[in-house]
N, CA, C and O atoms as CSV, one atom per row, in Angstrom:
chain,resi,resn,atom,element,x,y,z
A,1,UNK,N,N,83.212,63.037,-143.983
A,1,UNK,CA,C,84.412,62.280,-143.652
A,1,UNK,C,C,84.098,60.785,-143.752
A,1,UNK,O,O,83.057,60.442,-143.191
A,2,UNK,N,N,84.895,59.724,-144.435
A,2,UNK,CA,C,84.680,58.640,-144.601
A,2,UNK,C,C,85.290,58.091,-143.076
A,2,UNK,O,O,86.166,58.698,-142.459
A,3,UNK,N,N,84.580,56.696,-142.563
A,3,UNK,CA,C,84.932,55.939,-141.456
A,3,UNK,C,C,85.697,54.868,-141.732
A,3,UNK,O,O,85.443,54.002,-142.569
A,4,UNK,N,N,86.825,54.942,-140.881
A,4,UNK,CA,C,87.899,53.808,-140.922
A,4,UNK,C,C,87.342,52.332,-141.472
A,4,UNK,O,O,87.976,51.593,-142.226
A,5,UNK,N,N,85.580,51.983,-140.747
A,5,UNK,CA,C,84.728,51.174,-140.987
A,5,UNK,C,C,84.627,50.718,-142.033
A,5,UNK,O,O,84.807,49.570,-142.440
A,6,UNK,N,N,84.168,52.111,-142.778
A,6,UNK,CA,C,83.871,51.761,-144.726
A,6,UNK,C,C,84.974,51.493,-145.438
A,6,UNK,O,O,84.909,50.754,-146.421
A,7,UNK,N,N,86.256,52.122,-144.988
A,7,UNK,CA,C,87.230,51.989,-146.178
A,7,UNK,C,C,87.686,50.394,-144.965
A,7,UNK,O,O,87.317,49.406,-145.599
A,8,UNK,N,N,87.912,50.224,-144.460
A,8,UNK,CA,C,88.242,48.649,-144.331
A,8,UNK,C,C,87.170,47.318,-145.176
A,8,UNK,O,O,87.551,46.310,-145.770
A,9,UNK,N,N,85.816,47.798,-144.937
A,9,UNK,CA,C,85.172,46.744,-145.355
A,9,UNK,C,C,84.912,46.946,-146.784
A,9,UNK,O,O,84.080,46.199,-147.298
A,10,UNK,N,N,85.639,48.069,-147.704
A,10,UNK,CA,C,85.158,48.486,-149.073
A,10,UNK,C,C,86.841,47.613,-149.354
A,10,UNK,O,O,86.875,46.548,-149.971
A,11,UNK,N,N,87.745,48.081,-148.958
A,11,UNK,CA,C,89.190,47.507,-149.597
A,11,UNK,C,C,88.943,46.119,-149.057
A,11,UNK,O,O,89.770,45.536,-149.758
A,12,UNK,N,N,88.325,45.025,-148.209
A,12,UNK,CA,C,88.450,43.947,-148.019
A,12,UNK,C,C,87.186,42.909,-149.002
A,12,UNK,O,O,87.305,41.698,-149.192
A,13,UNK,N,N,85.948,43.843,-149.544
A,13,UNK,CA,C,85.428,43.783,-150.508
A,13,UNK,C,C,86.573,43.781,-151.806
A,13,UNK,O,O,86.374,42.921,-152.664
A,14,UNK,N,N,87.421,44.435,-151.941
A,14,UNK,CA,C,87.820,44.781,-153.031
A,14,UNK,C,C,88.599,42.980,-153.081
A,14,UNK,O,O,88.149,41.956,-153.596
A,15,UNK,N,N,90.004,43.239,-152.245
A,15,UNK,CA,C,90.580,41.952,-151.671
A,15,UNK,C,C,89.811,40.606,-152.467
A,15,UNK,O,O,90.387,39.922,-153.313
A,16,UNK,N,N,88.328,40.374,-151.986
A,16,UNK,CA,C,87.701,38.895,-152.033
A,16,UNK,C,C,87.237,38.931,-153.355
A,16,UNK,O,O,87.237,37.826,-153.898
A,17,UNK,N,N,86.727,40.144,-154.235
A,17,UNK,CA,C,86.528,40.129,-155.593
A,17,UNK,C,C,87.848,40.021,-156.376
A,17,UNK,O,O,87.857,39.499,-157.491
A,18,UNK,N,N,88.686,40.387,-155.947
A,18,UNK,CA,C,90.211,39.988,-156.971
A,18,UNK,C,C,91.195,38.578,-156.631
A,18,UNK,O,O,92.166,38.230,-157.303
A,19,UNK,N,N,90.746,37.996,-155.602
A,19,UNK,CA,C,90.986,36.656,-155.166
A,19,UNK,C,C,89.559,36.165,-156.171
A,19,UNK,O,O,90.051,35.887,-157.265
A,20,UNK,N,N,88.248,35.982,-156.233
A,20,UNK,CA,C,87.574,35.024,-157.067
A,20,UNK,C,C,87.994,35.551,-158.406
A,20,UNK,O,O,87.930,34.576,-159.155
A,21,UNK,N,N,88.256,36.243,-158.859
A,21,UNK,CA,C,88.899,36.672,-160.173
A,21,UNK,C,C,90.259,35.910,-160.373
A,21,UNK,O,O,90.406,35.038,-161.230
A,22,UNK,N,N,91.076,36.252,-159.645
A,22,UNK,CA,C,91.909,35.388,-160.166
A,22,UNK,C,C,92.092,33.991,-160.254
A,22,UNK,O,O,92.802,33.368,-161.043
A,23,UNK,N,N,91.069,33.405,-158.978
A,23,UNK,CA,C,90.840,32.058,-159.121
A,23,UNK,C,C,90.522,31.489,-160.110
A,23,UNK,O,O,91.129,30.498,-160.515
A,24,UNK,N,N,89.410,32.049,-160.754
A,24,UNK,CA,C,88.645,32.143,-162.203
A,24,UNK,C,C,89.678,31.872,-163.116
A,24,UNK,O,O,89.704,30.801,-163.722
A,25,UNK,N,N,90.747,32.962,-163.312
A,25,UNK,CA,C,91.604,32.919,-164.665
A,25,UNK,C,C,92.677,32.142,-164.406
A,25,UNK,O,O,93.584,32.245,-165.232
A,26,UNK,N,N,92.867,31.313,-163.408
A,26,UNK,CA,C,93.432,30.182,-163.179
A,26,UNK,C,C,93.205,29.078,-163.468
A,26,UNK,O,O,93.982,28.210,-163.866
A,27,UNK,N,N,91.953,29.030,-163.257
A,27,UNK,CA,C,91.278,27.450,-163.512
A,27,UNK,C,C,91.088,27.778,-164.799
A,27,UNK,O,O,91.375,26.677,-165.270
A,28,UNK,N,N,90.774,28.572,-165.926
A,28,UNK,CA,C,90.955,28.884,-167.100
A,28,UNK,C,C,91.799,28.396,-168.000
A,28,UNK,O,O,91.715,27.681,-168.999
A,29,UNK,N,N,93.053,29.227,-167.117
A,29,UNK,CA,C,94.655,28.995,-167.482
A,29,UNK,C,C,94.906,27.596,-167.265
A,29,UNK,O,O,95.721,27.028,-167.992
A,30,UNK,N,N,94.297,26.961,-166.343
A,30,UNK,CA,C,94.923,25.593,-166.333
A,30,UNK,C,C,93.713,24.313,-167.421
A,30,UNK,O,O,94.040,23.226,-167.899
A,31,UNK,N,N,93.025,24.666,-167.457
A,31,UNK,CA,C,91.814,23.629,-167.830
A,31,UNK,C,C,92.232,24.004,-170.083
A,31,UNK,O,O,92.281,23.186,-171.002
A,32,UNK,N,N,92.381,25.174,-170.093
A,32,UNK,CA,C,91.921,25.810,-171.631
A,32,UNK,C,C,92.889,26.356,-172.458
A,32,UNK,O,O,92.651,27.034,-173.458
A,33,UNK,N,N,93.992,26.053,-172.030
A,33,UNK,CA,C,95.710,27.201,-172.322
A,33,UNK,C,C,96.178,25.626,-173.120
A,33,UNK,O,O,95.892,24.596,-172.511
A,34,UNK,N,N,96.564,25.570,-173.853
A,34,UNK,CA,C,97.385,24.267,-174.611
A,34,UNK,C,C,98.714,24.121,-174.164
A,34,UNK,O,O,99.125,22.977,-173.967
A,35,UNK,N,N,99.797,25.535,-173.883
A,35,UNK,CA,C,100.995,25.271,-174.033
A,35,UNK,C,C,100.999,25.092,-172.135
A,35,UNK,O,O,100.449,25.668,-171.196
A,36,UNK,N,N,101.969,23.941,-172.315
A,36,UNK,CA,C,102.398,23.649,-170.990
A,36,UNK,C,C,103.163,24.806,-169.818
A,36,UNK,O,O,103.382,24.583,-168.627
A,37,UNK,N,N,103.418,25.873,-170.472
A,37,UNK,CA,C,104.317,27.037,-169.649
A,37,UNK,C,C,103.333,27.585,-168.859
A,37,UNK,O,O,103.536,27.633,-167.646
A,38,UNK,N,N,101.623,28.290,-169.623
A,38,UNK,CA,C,101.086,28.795,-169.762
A,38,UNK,C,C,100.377,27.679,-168.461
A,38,UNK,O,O,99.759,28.268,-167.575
A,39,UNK,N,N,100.437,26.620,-168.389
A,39,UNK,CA,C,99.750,26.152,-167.125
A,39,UNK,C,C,100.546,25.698,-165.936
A,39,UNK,O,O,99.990,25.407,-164.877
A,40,UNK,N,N,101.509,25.652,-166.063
A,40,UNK,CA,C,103.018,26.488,-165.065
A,40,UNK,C,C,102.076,27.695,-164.227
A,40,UNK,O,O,101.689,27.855,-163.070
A,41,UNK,N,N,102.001,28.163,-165.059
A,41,UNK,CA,C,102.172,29.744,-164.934
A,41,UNK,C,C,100.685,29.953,-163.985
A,41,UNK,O,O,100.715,30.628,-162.956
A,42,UNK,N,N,99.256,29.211,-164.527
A,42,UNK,CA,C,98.214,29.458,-163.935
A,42,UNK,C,C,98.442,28.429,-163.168
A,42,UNK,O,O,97.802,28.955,-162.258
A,43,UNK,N,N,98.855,27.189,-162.591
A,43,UNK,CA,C,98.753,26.552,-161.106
A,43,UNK,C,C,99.917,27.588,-160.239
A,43,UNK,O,O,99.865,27.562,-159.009
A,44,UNK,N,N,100.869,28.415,-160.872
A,44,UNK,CA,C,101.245,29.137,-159.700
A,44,UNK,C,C,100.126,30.699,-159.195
A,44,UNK,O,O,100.101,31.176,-158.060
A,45,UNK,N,N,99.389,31.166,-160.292
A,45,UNK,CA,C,98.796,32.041,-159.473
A,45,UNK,C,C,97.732,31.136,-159.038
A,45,UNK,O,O,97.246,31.710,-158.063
A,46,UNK,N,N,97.026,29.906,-159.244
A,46,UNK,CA,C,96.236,29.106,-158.184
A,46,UNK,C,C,96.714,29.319,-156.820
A,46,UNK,O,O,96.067,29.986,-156.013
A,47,UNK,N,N,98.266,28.552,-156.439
A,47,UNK,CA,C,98.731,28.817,-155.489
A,47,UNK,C,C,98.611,29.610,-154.784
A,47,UNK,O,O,98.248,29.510,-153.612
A,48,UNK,N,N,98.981,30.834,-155.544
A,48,UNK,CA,C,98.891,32.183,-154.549
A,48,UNK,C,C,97.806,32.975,-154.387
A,48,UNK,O,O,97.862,34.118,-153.934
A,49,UNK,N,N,96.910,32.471,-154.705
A,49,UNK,CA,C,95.459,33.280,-154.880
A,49,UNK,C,C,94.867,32.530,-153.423
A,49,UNK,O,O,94.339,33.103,-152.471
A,50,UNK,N,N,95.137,31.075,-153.589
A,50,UNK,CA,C,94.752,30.182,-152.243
A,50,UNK,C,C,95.544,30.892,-151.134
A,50,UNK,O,O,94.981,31.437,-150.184
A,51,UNK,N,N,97.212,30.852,-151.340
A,51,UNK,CA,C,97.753,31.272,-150.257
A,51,UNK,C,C,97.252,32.593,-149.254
A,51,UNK,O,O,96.969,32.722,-148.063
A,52,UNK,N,N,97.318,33.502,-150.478
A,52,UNK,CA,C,96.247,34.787,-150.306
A,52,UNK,C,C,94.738,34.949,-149.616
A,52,UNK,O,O,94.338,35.889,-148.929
A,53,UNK,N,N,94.111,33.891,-149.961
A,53,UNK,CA,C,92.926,33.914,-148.964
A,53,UNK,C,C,93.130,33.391,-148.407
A,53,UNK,O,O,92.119,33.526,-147.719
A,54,UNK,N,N,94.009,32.282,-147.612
A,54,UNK,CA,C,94.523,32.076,-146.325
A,54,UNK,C,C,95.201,32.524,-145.584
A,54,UNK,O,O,95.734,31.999,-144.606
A,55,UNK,N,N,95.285,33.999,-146.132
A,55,UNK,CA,C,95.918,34.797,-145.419
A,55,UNK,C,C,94.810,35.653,-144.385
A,55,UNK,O,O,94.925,36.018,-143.215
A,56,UNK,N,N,93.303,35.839,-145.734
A,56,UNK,CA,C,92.561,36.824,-145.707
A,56,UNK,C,C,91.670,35.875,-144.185
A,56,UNK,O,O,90.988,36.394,-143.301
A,57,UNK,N,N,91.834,35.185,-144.268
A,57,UNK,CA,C,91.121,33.638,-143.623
A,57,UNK,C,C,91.226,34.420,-141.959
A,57,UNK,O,O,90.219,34.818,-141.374
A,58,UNK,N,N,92.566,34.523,-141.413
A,58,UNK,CA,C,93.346,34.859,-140.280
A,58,UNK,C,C,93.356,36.041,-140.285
A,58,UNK,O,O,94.167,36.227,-139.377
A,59,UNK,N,N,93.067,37.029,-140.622
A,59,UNK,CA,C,92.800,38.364,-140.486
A,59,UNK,C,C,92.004,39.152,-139.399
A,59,UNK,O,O,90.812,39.020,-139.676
A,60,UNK,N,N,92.106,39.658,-138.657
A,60,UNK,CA,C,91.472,39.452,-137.934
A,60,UNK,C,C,91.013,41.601,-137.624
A,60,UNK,O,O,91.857,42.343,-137.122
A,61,UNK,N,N,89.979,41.977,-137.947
A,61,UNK,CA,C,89.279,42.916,-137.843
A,61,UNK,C,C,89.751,44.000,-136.276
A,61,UNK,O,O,89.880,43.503,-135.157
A,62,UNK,N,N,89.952,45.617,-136.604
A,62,UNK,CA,C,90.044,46.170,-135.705
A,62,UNK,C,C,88.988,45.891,-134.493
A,62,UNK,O,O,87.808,45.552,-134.589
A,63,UNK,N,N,89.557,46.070,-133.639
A,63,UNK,CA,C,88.646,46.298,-132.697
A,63,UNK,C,C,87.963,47.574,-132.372
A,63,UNK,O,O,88.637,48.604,-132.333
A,64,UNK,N,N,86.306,47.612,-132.063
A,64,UNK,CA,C,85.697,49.185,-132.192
A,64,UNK,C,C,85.781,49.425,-130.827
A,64,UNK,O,O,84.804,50.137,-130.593
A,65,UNK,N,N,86.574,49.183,-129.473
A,65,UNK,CA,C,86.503,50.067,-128.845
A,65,UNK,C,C,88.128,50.828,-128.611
A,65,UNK,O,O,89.095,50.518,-127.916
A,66,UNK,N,N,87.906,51.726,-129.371
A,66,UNK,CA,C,89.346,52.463,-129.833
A,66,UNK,C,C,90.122,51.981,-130.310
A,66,UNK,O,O,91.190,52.183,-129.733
A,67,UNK,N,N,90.222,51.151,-131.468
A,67,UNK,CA,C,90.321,51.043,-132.646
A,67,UNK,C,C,91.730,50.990,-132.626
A,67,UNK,O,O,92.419,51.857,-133.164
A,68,UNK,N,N,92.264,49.856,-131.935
A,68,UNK,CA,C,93.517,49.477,-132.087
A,68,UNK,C,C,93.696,48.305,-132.884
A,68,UNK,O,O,92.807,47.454,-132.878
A,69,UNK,N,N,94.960,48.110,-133.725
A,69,UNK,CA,C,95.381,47.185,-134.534
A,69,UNK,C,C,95.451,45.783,-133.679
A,69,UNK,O,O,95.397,45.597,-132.463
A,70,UNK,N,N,95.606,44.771,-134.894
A,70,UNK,CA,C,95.816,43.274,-134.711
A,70,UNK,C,C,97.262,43.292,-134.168
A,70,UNK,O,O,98.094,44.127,-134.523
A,71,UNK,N,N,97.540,42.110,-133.105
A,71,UNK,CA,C,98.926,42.264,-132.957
A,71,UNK,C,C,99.454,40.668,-133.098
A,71,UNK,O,O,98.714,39.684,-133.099
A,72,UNK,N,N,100.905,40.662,-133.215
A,72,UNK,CA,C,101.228,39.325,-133.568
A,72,UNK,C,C,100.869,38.480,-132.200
A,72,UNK,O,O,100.795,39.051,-131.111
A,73,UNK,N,N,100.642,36.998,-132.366
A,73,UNK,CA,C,100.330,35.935,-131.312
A,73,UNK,C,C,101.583,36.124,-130.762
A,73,UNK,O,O,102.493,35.499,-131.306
A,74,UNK,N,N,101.813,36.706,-129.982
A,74,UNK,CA,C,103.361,37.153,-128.742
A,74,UNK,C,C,102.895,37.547,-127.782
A,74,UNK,O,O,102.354,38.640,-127.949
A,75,UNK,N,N,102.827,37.070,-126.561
A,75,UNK,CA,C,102.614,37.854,-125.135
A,75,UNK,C,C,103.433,38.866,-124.742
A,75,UNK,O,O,104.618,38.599,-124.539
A,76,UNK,N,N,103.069,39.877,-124.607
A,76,UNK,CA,C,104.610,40.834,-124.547
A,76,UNK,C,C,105.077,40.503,-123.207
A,76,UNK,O,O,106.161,39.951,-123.397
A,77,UNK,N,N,104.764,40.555,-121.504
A,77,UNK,CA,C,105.102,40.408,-120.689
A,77,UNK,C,C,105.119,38.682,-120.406
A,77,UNK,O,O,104.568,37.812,-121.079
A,78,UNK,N,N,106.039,38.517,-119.039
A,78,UNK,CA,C,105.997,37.565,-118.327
A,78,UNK,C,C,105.403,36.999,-117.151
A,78,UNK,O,O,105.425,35.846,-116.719
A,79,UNK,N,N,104.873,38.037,-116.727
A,79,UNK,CA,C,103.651,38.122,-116.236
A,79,UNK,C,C,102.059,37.811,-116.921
A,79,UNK,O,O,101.577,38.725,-117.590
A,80,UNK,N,N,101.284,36.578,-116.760
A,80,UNK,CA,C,99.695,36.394,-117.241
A,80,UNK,C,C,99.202,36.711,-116.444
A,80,UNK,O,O,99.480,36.288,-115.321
A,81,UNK,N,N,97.960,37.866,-116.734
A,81,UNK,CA,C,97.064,37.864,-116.270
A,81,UNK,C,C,96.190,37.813,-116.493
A,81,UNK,O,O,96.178,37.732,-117.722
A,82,UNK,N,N,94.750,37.786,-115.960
A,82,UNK,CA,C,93.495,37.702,-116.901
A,82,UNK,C,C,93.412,38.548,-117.983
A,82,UNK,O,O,93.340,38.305,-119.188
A,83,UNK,N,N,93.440,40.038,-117.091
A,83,UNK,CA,C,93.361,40.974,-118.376
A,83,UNK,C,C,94.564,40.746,-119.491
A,83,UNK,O,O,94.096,40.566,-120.616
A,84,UNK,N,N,95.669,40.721,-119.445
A,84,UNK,CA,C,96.705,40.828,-120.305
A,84,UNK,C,C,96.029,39.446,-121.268
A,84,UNK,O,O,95.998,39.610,-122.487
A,85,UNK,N,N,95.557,38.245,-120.747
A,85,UNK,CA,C,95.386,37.271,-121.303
A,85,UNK,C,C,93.822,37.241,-121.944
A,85,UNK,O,O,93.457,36.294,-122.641
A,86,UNK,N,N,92.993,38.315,-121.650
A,86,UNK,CA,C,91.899,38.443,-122.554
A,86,UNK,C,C,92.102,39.395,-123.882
A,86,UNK,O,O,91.563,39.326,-124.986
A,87,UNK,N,N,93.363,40.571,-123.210
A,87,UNK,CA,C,93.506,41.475,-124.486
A,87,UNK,C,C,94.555,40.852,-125.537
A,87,UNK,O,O,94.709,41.445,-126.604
A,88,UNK,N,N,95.227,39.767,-125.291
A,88,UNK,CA,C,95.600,38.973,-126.189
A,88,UNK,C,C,94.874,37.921,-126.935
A,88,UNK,O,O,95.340,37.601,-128.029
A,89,UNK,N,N,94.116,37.505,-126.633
A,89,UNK,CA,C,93.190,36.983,-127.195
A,89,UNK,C,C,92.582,37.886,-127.784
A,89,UNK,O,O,92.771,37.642,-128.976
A,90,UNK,N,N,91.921,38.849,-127.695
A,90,UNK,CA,C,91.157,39.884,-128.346
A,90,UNK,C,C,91.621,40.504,-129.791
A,90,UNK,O,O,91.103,40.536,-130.907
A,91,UNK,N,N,92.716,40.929,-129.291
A,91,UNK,CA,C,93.888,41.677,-130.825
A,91,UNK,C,C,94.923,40.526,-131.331
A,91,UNK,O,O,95.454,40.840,-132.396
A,92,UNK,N,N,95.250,39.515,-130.915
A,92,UNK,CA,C,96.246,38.537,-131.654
A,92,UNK,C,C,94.981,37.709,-133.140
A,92,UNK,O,O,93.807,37.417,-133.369
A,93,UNK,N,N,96.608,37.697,-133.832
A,93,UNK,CA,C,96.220,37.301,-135.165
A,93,UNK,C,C,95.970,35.647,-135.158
A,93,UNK,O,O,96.375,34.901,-134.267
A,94,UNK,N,N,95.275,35.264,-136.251
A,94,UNK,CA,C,95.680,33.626,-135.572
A,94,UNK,C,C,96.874,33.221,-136.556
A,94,UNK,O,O,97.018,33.570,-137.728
A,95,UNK,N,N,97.661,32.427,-135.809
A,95,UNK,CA,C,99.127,31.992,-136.278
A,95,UNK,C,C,98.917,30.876,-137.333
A,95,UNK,O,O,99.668,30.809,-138.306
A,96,UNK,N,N,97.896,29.995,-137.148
A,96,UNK,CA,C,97.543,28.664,-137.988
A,96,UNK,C,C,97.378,29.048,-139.477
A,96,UNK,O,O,97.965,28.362,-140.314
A,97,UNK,N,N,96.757,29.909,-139.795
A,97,UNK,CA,C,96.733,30.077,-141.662
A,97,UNK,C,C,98.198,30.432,-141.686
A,97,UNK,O,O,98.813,29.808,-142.551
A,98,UNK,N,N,98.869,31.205,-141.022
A,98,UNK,CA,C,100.295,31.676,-141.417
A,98,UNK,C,C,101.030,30.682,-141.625
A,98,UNK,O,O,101.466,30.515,-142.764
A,99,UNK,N,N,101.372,29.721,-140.532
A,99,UNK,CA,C,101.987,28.877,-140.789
A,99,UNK,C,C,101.516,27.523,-141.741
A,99,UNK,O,O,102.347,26.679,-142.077
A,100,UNK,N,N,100.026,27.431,-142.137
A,100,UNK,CA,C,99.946,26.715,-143.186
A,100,UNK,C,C,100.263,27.383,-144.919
A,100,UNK,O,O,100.350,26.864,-146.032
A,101,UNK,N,N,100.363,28.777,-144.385
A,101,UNK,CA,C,100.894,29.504,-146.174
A,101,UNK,C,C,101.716,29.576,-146.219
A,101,UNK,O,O,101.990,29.906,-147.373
A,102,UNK,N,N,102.947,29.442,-145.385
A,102,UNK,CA,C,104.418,29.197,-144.899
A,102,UNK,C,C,104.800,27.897,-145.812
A,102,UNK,O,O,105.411,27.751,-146.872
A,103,UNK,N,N,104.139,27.012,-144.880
A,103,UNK,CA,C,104.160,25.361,-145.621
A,103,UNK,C,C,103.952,25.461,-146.862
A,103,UNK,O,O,104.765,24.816,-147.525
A,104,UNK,N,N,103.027,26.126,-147.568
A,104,UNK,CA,C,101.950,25.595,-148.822
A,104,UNK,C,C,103.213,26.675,-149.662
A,104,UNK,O,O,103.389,26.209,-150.788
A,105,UNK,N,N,103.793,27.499,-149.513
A,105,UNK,CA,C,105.124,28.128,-150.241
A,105,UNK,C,C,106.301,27.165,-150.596
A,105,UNK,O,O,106.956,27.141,-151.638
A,106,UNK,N,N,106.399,26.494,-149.653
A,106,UNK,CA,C,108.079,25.680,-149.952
A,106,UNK,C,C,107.277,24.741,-150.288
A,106,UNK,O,O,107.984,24.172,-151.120
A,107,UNK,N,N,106.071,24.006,-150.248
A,107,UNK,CA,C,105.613,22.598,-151.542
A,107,UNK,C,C,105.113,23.331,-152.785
A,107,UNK,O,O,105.199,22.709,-153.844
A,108,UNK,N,N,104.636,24.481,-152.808
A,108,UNK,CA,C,104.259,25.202,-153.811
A,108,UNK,C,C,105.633,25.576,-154.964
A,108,UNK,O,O,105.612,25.433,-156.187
A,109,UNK,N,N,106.953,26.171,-153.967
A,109,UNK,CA,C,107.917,26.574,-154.981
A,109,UNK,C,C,108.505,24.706,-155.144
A,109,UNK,O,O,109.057,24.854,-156.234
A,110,UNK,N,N,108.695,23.427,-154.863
A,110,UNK,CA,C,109.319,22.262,-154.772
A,110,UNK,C,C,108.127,21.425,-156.101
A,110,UNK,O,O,108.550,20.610,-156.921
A,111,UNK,N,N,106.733,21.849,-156.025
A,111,UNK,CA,C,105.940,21.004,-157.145
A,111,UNK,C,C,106.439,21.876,-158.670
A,111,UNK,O,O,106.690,21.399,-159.777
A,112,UNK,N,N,106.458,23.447,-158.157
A,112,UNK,CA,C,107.089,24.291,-159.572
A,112,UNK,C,C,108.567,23.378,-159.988
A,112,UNK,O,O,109.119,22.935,-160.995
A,113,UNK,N,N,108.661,23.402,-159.330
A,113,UNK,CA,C,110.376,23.161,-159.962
A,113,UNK,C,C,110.380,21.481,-160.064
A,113,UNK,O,O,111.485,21.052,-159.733
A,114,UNK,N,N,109.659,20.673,-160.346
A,114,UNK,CA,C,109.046,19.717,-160.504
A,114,UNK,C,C,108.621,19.597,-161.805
A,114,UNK,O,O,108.955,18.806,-162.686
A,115,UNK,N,N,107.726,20.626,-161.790
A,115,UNK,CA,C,106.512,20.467,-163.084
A,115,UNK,C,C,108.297,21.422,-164.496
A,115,UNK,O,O,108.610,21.134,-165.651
A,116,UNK,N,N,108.782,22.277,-163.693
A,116,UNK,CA,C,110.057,22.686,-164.514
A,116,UNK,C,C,110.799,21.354,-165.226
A,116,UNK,O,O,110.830,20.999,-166.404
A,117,UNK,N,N,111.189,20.963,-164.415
A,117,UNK,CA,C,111.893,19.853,-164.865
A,117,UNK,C,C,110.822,18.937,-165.967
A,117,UNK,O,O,111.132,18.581,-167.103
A,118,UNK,N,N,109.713,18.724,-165.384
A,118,UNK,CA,C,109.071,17.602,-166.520
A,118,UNK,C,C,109.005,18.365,-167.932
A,118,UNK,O,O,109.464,17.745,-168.891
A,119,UNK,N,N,108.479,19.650,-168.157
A,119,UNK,CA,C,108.629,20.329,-169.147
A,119,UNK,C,C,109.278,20.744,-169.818
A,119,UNK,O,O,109.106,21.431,-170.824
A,120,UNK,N,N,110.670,20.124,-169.013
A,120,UNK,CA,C,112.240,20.214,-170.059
A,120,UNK,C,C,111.855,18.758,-170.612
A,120,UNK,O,O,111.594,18.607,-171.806
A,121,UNK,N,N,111.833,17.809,-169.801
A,121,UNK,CA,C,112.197,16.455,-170.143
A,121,UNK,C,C,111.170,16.206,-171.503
A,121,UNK,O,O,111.622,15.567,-172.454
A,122,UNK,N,N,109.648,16.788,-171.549
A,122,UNK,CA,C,109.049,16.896,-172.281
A,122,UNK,C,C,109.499,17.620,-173.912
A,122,UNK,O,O,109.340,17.018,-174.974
A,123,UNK,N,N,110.096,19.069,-173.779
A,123,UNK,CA,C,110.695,19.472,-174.304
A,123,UNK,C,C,111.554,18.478,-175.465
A,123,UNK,O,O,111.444,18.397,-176.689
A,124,UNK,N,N,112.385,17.825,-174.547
A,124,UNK,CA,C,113.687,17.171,-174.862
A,124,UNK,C,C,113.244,15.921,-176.286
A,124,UNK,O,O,113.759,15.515,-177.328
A,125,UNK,N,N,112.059,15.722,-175.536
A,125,UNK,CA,C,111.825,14.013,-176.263
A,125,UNK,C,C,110.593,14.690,-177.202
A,125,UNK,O,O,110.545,14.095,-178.278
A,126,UNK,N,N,109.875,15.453,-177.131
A,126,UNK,CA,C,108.777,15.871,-178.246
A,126,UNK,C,C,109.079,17.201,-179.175
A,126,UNK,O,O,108.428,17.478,-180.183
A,127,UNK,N,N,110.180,17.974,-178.660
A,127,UNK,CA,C,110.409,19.068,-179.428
A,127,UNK,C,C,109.383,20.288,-179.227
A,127,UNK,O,O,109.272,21.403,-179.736
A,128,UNK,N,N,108.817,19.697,-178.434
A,128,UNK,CA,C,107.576,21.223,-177.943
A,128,UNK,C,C,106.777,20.535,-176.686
A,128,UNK,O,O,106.606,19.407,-176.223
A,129,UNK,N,N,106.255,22.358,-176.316
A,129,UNK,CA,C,105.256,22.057,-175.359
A,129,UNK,C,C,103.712,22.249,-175.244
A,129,UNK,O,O,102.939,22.445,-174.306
A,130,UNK,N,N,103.592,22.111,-176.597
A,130,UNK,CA,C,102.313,22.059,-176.699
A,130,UNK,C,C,101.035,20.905,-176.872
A,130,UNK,O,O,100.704,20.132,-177.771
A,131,UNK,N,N,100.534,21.217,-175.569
A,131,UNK,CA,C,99.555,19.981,-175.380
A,131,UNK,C,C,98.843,18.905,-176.352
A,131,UNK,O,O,98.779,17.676,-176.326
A,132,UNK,N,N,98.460,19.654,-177.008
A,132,UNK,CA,C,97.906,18.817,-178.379
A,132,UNK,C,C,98.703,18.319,-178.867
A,132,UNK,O,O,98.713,17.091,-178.946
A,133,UNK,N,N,99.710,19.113,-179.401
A,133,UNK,CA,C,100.586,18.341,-180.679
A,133,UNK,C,C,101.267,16.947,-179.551
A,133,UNK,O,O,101.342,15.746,-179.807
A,134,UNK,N,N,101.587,17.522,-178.577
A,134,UNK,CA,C,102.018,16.330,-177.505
A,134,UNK,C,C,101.091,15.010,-177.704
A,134,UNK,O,O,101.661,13.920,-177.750
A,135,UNK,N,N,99.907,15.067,-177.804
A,135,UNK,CA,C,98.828,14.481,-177.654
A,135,UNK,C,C,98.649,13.378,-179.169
A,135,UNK,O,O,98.556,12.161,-179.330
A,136,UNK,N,N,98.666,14.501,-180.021
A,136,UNK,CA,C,99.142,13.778,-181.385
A,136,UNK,C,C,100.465,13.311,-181.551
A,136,UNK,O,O,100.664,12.870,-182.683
A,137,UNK,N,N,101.327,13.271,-180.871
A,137,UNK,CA,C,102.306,12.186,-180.839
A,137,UNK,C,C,102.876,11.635,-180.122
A,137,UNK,O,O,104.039,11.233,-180.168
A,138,UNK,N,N,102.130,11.554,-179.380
A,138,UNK,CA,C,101.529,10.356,-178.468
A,138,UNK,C,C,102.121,9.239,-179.129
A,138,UNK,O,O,103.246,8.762,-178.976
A,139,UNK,N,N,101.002,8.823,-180.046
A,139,UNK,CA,C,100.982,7.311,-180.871
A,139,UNK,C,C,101.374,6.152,-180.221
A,139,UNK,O,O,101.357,5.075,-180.816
């Protein structure tokens, strides 16, 4: 019988090898791709590959004594007590990467639609979007 143990730390292995992978074919896509769409396209999976391990960042591991899940940063009662206020601390997620991948979404979709627009305007006045030829007419 496989342990909850292995398949968490084998799929969160998996997780951090397909986040540096895609980081990889991002910086690729953006550094080595000529046509301007094509680096559109790799600063948005940059984005989300970052967003993504700032997700992985705040994650926060079962606990091994009976192996209960992460729970959201919410106190359920109105009542604090020590204990209630150590087992929240114990199983709460941390809220700070969330709400910075929250943020990094609405400047992430506001720089896209940014870099959209320049690549019309580009469009408009060179007749293409391809880096080089851009480059050669330049002049």
């Amino acid at each position: 019988m496989i342990s909850i143990d292995f398949i968490n730390t084998y799929l969160l292995s998996i997780l951090v090898f397909s986040l540096v992978l895609n980081f990889a074919l991002s910086i690729y896509g953006l550094f080595y791709r000529p046509h301007y769409i094509k680096k559109i396209i790799a600063l948005t999976i940059l984005s989300d590959t970052a967003n993504t391990f700032a997700i992985y960042i705040g994650y926060r591991r079962w606990i091994s004594e009976g192996n209960t899940n992460p729970r959201p940063p919410v106190i359920p009662t109105t009542e604090i007590t020590p204990g209630v206020l150590s087992e929240f601390v114990a199983r709460s997620v941390d809220p700070l990467p969330q709400a910075l991948v929250l943020t990094a979404v609405v400047i992430g979709l506001a720089v896209t639609i940014f870099l959209v627009f320049l690549g019309y305007q580009l469009f408009n006045h060179y007749k293409t979007l391809d880096m080089r030829r851009i480059k050669k007419l330049k002049g």
